[in-house]
Backbone as CSV, one residue per row, in Angstrom:
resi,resn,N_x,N_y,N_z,CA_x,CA_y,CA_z,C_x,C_y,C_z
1,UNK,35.863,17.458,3.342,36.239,18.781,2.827,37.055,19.552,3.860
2,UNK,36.390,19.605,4.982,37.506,20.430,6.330,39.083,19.855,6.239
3,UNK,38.575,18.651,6.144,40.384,17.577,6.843,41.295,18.373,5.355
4,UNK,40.588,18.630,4.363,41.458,18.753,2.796,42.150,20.129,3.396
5,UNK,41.184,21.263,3.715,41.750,22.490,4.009,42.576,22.715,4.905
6,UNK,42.314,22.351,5.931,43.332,21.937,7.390,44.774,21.416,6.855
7,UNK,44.222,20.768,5.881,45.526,19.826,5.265,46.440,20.951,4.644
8,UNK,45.819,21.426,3.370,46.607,22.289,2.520,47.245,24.025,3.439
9,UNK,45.931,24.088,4.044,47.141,25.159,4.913,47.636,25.257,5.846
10,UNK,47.779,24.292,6.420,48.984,23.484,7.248,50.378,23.708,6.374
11,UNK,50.099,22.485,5.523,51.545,22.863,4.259,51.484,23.939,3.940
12,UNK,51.084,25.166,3.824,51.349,26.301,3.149,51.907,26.808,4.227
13,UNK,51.456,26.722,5.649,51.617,27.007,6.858,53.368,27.456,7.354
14,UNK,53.394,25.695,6.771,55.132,25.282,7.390,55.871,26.227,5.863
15,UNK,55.078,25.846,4.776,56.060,26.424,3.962,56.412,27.650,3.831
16,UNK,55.562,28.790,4.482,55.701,29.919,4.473,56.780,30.598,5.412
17,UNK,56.602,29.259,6.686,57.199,30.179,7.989,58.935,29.471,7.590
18,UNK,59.099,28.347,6.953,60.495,28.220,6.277,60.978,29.175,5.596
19,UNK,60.398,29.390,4.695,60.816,30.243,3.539,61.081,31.687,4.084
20,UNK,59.641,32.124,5.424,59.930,33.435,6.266,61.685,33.568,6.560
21,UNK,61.897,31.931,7.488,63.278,32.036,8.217,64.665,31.632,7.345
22,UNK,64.421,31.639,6.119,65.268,31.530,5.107,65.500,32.365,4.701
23,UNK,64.690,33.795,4.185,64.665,34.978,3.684,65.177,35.766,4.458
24,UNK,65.286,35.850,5.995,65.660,36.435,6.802,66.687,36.637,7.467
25,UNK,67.654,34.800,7.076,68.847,34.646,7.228,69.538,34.490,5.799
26,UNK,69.422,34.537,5.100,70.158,34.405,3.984,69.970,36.084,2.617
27,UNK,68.906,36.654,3.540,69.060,38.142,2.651,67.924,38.220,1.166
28,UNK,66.647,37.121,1.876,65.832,36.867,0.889,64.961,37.695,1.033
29,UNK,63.728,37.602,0.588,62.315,38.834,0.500,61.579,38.505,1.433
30,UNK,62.104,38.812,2.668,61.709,38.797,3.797,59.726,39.047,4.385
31,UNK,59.997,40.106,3.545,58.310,41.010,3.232,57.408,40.042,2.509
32,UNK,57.685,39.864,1.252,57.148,38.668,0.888,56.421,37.544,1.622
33,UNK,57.737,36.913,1.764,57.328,35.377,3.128,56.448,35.799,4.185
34,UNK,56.639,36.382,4.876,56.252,37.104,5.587,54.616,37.386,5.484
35,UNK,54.056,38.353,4.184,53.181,38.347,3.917,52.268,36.818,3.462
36,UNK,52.967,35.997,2.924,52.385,34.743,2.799,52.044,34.196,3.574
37,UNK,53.148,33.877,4.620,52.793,33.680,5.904,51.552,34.095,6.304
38,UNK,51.685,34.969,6.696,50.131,35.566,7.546,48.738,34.996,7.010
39,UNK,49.276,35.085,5.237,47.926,34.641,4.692,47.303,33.019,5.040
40,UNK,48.681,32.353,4.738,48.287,30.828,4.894,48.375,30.644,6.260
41,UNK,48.531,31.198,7.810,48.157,31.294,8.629,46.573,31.719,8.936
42,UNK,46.235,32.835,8.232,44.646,32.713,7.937,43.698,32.194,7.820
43,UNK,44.403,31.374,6.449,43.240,30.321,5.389,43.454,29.398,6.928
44,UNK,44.648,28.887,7.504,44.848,27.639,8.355,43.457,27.614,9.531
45,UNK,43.541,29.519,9.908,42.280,29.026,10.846,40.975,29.313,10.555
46,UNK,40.825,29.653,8.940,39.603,29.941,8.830,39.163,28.079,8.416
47,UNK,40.052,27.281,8.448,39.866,26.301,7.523,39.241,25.196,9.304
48,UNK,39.962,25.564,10.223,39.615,25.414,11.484,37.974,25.825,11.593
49,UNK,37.637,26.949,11.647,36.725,27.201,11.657,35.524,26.775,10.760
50,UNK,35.704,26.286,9.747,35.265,25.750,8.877,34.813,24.136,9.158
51,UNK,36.050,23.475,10.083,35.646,22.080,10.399,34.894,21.984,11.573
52,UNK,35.580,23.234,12.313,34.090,23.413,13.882,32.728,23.191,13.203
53,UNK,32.405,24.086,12.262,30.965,24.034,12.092,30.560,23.069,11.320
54,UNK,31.314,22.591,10.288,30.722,21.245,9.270,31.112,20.189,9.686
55,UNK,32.405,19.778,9.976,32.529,18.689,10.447,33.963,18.373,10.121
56,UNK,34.632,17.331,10.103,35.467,16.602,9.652,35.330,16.394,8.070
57,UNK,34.592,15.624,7.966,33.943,14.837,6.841,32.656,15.331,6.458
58,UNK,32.612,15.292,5.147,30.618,15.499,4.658,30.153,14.080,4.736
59,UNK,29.166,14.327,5.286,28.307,12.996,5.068,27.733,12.492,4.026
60,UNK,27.992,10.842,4.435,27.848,10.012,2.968,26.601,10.066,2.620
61,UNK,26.568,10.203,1.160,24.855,9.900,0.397,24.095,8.179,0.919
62,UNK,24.847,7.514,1.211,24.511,6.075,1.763,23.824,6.804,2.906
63,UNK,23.947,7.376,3.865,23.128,8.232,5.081,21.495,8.625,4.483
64,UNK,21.715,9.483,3.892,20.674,9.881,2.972,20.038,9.265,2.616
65,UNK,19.822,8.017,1.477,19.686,6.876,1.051,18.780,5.937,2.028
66,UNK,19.711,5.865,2.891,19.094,4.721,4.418,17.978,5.520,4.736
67,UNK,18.263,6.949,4.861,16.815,7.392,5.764,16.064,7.391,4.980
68,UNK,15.779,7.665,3.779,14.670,7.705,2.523,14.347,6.034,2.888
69,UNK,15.151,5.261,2.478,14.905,4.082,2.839,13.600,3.831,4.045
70,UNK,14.257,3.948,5.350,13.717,3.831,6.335,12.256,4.580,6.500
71,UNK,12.359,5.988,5.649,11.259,6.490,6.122,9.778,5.890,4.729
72,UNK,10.319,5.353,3.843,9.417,4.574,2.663,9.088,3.514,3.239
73,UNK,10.234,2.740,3.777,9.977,1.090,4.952,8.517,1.877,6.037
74,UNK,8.702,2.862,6.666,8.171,3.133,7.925,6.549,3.104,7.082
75,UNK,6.317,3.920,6.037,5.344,4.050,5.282,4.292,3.080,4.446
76,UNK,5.225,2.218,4.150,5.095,0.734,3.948,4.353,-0.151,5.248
77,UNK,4.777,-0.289,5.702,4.302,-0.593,7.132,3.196,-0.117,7.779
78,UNK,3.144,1.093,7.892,2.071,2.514,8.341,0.628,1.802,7.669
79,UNK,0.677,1.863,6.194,-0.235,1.753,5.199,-0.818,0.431,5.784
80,UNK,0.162,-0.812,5.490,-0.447,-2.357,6.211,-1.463,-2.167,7.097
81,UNK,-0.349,-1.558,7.971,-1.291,-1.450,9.196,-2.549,-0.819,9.308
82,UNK,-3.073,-0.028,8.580,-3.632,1.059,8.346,-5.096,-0.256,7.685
83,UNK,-4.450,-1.078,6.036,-5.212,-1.840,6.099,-5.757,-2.853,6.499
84,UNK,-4.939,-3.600,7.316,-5.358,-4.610,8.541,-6.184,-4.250,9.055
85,UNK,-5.938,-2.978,9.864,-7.182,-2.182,10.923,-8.668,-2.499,10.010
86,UNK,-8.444,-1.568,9.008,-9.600,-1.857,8.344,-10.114,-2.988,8.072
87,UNK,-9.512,-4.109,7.529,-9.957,-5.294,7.331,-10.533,-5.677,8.817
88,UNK,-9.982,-5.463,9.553,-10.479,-6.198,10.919,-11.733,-5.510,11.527
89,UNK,-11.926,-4.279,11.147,-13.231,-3.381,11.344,-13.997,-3.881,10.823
90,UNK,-13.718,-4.217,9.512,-14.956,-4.475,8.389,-15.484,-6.014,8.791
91,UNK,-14.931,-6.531,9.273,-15.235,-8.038,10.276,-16.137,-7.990,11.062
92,UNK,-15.483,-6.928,11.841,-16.120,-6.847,13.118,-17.708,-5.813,12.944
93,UNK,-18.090,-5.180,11.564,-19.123,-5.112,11.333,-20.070,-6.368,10.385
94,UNK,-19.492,-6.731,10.069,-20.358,-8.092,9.254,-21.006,-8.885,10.120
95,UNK,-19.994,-9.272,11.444,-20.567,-10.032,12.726,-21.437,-9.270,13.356
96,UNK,-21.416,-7.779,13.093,-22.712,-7.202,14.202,-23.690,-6.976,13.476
97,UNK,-23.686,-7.194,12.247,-25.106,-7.401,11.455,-25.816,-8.840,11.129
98,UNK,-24.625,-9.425,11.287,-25.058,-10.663,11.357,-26.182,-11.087,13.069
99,UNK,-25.527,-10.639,13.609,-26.666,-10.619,15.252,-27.340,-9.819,15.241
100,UNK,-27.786,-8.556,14.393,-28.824,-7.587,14.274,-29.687,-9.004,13.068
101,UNK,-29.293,-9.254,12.438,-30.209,-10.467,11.524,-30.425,-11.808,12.463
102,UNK,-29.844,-12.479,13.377,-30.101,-13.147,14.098,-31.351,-12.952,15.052
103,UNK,-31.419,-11.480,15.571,-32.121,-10.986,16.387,-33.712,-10.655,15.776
104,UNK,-33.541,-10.326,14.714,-34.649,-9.844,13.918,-35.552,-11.370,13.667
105,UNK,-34.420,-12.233,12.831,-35.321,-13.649,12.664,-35.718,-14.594,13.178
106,UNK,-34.692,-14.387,14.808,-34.792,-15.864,15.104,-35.957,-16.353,15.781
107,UNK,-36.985,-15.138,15.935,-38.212,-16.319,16.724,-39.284,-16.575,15.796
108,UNK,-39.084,-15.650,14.368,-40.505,-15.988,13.468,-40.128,-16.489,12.721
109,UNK,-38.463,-16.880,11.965,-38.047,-17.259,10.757,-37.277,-18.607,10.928
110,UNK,-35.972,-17.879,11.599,-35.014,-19.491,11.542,-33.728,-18.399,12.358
111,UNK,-32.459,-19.573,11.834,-31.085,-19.116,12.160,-30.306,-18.096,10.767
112,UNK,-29.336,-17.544,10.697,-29.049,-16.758,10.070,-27.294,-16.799,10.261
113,UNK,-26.660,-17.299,9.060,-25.679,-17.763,9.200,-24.835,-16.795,7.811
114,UNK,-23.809,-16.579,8.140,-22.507,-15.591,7.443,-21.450,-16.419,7.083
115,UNK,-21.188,-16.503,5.363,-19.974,-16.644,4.982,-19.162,-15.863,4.500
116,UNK,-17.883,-15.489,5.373,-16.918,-14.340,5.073,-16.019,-14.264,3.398
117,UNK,-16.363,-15.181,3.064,-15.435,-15.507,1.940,-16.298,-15.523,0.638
118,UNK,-17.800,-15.526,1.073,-18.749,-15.622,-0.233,-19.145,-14.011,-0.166
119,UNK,-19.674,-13.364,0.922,-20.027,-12.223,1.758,-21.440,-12.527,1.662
120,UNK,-21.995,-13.717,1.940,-23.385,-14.624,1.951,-24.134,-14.607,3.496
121,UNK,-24.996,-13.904,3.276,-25.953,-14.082,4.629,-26.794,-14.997,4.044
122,UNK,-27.098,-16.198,5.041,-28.489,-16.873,4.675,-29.384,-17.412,5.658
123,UNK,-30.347,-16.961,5.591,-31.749,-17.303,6.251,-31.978,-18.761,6.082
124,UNK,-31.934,-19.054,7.330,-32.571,-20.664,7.001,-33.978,-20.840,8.397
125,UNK,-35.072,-20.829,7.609,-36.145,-21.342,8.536,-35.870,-22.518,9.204
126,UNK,-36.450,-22.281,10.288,-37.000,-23.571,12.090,-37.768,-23.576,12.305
127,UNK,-38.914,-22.165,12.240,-40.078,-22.238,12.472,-40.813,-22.900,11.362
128,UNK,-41.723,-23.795,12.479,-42.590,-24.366,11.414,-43.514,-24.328,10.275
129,UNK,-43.933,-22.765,11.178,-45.240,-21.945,10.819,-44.872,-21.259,9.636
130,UNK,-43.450,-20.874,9.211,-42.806,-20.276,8.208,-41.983,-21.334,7.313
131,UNK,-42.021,-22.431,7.421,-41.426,-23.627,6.568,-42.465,-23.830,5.946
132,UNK,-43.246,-24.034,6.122,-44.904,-23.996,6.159,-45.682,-23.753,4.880
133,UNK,-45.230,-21.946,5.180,-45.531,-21.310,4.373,-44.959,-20.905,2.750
134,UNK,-43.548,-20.923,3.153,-42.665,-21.096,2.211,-42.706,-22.222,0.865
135,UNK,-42.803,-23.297,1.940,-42.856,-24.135,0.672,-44.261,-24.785,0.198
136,UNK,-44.960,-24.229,0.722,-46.983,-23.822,0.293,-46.408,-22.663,-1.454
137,UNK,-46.097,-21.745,-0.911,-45.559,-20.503,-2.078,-44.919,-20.896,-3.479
138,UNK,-43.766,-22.063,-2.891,-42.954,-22.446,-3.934,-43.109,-23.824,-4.701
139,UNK,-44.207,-23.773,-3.890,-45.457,-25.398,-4.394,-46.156,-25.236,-5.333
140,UNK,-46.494,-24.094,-5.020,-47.927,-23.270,-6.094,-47.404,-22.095,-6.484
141,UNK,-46.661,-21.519,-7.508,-45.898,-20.195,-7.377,-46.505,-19.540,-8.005
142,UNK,-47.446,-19.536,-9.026,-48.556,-19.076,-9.716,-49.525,-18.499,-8.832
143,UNK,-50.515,-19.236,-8.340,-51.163,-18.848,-6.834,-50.603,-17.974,-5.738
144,UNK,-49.283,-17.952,-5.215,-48.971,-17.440,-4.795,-47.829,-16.522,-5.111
145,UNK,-48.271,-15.915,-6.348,-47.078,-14.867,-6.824,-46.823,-13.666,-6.323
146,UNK,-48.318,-13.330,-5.416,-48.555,-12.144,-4.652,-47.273,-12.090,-3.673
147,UNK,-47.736,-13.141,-2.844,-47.305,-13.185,-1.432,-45.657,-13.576,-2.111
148,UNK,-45.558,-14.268,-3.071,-43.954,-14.067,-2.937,-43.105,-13.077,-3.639
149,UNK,-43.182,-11.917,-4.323,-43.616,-10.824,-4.549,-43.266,-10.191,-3.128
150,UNK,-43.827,-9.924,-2.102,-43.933,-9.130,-1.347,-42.988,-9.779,0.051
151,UNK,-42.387,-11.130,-0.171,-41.571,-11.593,0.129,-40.267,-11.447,0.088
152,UNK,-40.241,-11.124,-1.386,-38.889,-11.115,-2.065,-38.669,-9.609,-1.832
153,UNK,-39.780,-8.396,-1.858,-39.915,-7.035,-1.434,-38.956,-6.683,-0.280
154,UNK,-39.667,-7.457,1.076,-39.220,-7.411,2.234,-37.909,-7.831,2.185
155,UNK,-37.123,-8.868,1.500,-35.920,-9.185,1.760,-34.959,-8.592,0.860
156,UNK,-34.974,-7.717,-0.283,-34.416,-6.867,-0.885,-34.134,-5.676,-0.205
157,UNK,-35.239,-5.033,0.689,-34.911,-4.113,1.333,-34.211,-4.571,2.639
158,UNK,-34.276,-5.600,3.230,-33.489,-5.883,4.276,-31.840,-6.211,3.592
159,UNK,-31.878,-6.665,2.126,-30.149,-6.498,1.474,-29.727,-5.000,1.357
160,UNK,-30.755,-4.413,1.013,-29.804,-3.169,0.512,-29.387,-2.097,1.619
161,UNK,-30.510,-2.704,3.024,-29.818,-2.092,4.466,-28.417,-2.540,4.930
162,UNK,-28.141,-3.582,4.057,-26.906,-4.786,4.285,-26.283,-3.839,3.995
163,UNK,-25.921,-3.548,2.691,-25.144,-2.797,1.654,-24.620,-1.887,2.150
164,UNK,-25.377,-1.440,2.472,-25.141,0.208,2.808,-24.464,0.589,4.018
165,UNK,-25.239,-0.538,5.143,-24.320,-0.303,6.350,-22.945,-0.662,6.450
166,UNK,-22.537,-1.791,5.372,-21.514,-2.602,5.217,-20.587,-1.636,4.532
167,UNK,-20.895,-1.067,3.677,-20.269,-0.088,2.235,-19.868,-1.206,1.419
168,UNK,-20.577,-2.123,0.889,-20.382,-3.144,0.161,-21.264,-3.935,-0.404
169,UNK,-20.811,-5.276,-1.551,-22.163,-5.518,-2.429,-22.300,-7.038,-1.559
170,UNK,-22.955,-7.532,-0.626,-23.532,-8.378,-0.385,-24.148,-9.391,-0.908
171,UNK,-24.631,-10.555,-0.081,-25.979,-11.539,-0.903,-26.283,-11.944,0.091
172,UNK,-28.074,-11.570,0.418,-28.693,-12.469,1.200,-29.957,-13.496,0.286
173,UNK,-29.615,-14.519,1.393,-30.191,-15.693,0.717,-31.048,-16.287,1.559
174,UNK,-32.292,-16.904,1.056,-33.272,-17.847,1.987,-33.625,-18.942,1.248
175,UNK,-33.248,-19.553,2.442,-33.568,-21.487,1.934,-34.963,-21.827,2.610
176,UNK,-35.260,-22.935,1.820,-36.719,-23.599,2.214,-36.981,-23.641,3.589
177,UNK,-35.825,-24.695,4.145,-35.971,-24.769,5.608,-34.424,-25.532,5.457
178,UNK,-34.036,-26.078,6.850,-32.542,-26.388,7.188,-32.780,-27.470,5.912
179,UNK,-32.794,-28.426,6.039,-32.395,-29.418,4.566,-32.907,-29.066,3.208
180,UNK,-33.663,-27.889,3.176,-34.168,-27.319,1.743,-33.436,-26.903,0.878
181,UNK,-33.697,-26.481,-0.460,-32.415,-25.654,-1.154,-33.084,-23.764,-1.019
182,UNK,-31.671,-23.273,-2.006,-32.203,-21.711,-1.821,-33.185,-21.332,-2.372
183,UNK,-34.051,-20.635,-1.932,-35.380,-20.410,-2.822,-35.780,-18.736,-3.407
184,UNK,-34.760,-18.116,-2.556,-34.391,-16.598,-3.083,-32.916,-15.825,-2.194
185,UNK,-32.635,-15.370,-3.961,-31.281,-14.418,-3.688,-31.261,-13.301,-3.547
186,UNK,-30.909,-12.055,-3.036,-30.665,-11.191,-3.527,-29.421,-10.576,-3.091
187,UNK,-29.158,-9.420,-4.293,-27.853,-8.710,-4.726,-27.763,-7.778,-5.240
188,UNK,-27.269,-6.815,-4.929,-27.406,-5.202,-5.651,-28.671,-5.116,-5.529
189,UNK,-29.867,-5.195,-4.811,-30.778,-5.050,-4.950,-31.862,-5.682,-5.918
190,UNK,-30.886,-7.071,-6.486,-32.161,-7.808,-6.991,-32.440,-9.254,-6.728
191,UNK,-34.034,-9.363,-6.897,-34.128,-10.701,-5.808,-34.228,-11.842,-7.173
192,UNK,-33.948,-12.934,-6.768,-33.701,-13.960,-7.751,-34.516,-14.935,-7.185
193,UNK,-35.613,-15.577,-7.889,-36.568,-16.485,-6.880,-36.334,-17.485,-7.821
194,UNK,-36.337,-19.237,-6.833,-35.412,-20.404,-7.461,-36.256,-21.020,-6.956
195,UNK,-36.964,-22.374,-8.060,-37.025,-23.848,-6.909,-35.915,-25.113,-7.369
196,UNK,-36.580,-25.970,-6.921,-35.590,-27.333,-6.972,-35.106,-27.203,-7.918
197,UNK,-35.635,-26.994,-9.286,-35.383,-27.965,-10.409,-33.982,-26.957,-10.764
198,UNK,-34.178,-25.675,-10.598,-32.970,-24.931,-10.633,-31.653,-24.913,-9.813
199,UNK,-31.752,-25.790,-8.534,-30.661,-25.938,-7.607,-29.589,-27.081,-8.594
């Protein structure tokens, strides 16, 4: 837009101060030219002044464009990152409950092992004294409906501490003993008690 104005009263510029020195030698309207002159001498430096402050050129909408661009790309990115972090937090709490459950079971129960992809904690008895007992319970499940009952009690509330600390729906599981099958689930807070014939 500046370069256009610069442009046009430039030409009005020259044409005025011709026409001034034409009128002046040849007996033309001297006053006139004259007055034009001055004007398109005017517009010439207001049109100057005009490119001091804006520029040469307006800037292209492709400018515009790129930075919207860039700043949606930057945002795009931001967000990833944002959920990576999280994903990698939420890791790094599954593994520290997983060693708060390690810690809790491992000298009266067994080992306690995490699959990230099922979101499966499972108890697996070593101790003898609790292999023992377990499959005494799931031998006789009638007889011992009490005690497994109050089994399945205890390990529902140890899921739904899962849950909660996690902010998520879990499954913890306990098997007979290391080569046994699962003998109770639980999930959302409910326990699912299994023997063989159901594996």
């Amino acid at each position: 837009m500046g370069i256009i104005l610069v442009f046009i009263f430039s030409l009005m510029t020259i044409m005025g101060a011709l026409s001034w020195w034409y009128a002046a030698h040849y007996n033309g309207l001297v006053g006139t030219t004259m007055i034009l002159t001055i004007i398109s001498v005017l517009g010439l430096l207001f049109s100057f002044g005009y490119v001091y402050e804006k520029g040469w050129v307006r800037p292209k909408q492709t400018q515009t464009t790129s930075t919207k661009n860039n700043v949606n790309s930057n945002l795009y990115f931001a967000q990833k990152s944002s959920e990576s972090e999280s994903i990698r937090q939420q890791h790094q709490n599954e593994q520290s409950i997983l060693q708060q459950l390690q810690k809790s079971y491992g000298k009266n129960v067994g080992d306690v092992s995490f699959n990230q992809d099922t979101k499966t904690y499972t108890v697996t008895p070593t101790n003898a004294k609790y292999i023992q007992s377990v499959t005494t319970m799931w031998k006789y499940p009638k007889t011992n409906a009490k005690s497994i009952k109050t089994m399945s009690a205890n390990y529902v509330k140890m899921s739904q501490s899962i849950d909660q600390s996690l902010k998520g729906s879990y499954t913890l599981q306990v098997k007979r003993s290391k080569s046994g099958p699962v003998i109770l689930s639980i999930k959302n807070g409910q326990a699912t008690a299994m023997n063989e014939s159901k594996q």
